[in-house]
TIRO-2110 file (N, C-alpha, C; in Angstrom, 1 decimal):
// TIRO-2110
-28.0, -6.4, -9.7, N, 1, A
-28.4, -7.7, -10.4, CA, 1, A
-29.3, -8.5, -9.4, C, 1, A
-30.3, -8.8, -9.8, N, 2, A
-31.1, -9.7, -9.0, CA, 2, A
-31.2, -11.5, -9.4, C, 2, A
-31.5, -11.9, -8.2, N, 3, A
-31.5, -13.4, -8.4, CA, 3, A
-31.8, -14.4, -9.7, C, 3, A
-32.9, -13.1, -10.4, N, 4, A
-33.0, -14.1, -11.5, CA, 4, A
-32.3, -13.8, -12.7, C, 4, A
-31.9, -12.8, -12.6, N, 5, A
-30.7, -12.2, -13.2, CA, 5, A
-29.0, -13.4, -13.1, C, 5, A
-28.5, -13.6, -11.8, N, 6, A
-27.8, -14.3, -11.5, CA, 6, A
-28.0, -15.7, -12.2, C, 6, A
-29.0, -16.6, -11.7, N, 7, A
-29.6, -17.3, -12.0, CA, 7, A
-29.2, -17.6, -13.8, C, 7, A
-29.9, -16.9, -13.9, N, 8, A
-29.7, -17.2, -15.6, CA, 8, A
-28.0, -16.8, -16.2, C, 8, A
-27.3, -16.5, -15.7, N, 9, A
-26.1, -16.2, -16.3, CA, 9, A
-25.0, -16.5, -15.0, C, 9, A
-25.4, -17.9, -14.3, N, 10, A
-24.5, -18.8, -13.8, CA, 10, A
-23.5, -19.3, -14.1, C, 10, A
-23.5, -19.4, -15.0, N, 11, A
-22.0, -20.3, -15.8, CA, 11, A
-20.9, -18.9, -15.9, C, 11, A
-21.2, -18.1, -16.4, N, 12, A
-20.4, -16.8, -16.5, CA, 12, A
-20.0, -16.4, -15.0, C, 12, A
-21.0, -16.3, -14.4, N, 13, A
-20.6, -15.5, -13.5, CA, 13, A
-19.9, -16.4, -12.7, C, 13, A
-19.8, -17.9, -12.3, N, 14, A
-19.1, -18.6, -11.1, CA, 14, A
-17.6, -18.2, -11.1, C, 14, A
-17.4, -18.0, -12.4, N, 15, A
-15.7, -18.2, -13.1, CA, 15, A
-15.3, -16.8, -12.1, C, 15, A
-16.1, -15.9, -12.5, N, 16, A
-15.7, -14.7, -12.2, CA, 16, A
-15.8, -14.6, -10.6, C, 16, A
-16.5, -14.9, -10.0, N, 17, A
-16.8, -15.0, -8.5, CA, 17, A
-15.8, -15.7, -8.1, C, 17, A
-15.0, -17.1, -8.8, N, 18, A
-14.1, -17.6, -8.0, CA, 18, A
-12.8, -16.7, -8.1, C, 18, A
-12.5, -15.8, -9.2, N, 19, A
-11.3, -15.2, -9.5, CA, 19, A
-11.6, -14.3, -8.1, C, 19, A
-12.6, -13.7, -7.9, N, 20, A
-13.4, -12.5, -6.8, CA, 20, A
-12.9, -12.9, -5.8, C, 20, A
-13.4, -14.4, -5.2, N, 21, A
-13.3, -14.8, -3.5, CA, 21, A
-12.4, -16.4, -4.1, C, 21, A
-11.4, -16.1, -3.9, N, 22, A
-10.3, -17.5, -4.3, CA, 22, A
-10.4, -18.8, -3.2, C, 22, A
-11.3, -18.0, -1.8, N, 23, A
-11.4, -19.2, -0.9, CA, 23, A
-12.3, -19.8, -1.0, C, 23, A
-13.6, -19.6, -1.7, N, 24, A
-14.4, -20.1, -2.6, CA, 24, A
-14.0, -21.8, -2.7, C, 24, A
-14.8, -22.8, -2.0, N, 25, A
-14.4, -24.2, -3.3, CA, 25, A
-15.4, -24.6, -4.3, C, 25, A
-14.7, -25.2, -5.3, N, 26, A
-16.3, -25.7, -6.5, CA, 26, A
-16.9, -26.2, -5.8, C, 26, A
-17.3, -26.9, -4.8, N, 27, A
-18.1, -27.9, -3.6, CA, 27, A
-19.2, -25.9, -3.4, C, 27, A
-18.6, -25.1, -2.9, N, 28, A
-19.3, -23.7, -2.5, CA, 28, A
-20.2, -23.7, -4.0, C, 28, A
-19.5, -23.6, -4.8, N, 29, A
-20.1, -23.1, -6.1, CA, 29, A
-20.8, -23.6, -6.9, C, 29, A
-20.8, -25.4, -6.8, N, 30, A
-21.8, -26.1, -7.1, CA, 30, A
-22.9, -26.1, -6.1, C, 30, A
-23.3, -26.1, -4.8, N, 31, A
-24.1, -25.4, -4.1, CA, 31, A
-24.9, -24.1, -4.4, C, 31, A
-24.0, -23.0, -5.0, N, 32, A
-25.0, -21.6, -4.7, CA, 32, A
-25.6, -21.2, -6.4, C, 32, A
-25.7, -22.1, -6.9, N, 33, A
-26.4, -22.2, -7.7, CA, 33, A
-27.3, -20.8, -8.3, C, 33, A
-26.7, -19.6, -7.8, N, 34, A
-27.1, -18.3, -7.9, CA, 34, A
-28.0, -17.8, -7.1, C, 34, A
-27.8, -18.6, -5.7, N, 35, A
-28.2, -17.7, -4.8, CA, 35, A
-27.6, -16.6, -3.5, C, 35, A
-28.2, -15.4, -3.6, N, 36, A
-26.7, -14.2, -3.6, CA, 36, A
-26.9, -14.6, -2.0, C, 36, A
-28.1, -14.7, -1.6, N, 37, A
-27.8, -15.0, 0.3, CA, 37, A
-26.9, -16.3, 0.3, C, 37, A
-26.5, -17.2, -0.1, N, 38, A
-26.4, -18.3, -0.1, CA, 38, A
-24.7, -17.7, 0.1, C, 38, A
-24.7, -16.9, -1.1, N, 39, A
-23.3, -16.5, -1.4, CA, 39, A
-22.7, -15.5, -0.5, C, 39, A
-23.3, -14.7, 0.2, N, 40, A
-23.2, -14.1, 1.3, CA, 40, A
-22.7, -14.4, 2.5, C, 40, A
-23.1, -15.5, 2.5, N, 41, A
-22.5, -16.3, 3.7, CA, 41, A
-21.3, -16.7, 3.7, C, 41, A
-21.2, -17.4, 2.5, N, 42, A
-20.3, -18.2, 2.3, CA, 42, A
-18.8, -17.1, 2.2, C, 42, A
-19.1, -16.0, 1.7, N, 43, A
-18.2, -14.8, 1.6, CA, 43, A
-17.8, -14.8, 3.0, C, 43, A
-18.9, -14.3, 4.0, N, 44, A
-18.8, -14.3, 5.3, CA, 44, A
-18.0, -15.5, 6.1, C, 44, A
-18.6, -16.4, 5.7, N, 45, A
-17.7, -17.5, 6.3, CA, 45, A
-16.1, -17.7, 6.2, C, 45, A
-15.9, -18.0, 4.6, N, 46, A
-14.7, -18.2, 4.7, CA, 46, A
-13.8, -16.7, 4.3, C, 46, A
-14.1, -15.1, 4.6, N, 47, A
-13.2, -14.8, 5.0, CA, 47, A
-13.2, -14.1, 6.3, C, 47, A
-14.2, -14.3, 7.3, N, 48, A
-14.5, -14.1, 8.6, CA, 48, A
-14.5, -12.7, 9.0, C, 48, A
-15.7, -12.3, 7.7, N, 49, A
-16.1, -10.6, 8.2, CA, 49, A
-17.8, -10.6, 8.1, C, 49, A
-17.8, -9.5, 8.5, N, 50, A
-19.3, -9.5, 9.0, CA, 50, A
-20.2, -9.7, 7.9, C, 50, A
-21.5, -9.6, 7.7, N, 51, A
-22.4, -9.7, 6.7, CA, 51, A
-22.3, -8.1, 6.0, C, 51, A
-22.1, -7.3, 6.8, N, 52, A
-22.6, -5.9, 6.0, CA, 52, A
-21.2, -6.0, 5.3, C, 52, A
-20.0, -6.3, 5.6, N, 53, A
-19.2, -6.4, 4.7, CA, 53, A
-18.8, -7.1, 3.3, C, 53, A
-19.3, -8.0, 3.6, N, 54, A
-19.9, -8.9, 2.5, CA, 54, A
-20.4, -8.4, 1.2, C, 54, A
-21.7, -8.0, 2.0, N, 55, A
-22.4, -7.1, 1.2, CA, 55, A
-22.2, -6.2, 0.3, C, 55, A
-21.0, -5.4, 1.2, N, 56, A
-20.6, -4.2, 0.5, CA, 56, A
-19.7, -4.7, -0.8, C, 56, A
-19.1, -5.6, -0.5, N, 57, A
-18.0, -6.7, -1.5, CA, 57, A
-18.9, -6.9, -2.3, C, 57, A
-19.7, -7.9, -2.5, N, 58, A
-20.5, -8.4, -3.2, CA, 58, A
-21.4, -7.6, -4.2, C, 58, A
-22.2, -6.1, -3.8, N, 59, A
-22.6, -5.0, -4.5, CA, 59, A
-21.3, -4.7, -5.3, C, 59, A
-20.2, -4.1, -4.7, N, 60, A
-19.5, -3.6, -5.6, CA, 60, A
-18.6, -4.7, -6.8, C, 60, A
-18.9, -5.9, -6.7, N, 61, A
-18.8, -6.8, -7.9, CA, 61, A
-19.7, -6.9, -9.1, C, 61, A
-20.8, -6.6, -8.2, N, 62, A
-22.2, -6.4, -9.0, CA, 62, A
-22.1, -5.8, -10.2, C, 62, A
-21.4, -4.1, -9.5, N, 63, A
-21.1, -2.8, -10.2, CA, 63, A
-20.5, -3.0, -11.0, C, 63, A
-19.3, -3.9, -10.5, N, 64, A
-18.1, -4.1, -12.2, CA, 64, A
-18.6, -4.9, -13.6, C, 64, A
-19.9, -5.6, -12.7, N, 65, A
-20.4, -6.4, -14.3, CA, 65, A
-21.5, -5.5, -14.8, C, 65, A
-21.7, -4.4, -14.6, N, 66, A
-22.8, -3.5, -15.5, CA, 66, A
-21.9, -2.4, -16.3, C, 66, A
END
């Protein structure tokens, strides 16, 4: 899924991202406004693994919505 992809189907997808990453706050999610680097971080951040891990998380959430 790409950014503008994300983008356009924001409202759907936050719900499901927060069920995804629970340490997530609305404050995070009104911020990333569907941006996946944005969200990458933030994955990174609050659960203190690297970026390629993230990543890997983040693709394979990707996968469950196609």
């Amino acid at each position: 899924m790409n950014e503008d992809q994300i983008k356009g189907k924001w409202k759907q997808l936050s719900g499901r991202i927060k069920a995804q990453w629970g340490k997530l706050t609305d404050d995070d999610l009104a911020q990333l406004e569907g941006d996946r680097d944005y969200l990458l971080g933030k994955i990174q951040e609050r659960y203190g693994i690297t970026r390629e891990r993230a990543e890997e998380q983040l693709r394979a959430f990707e996968n469950q919505l196609h």
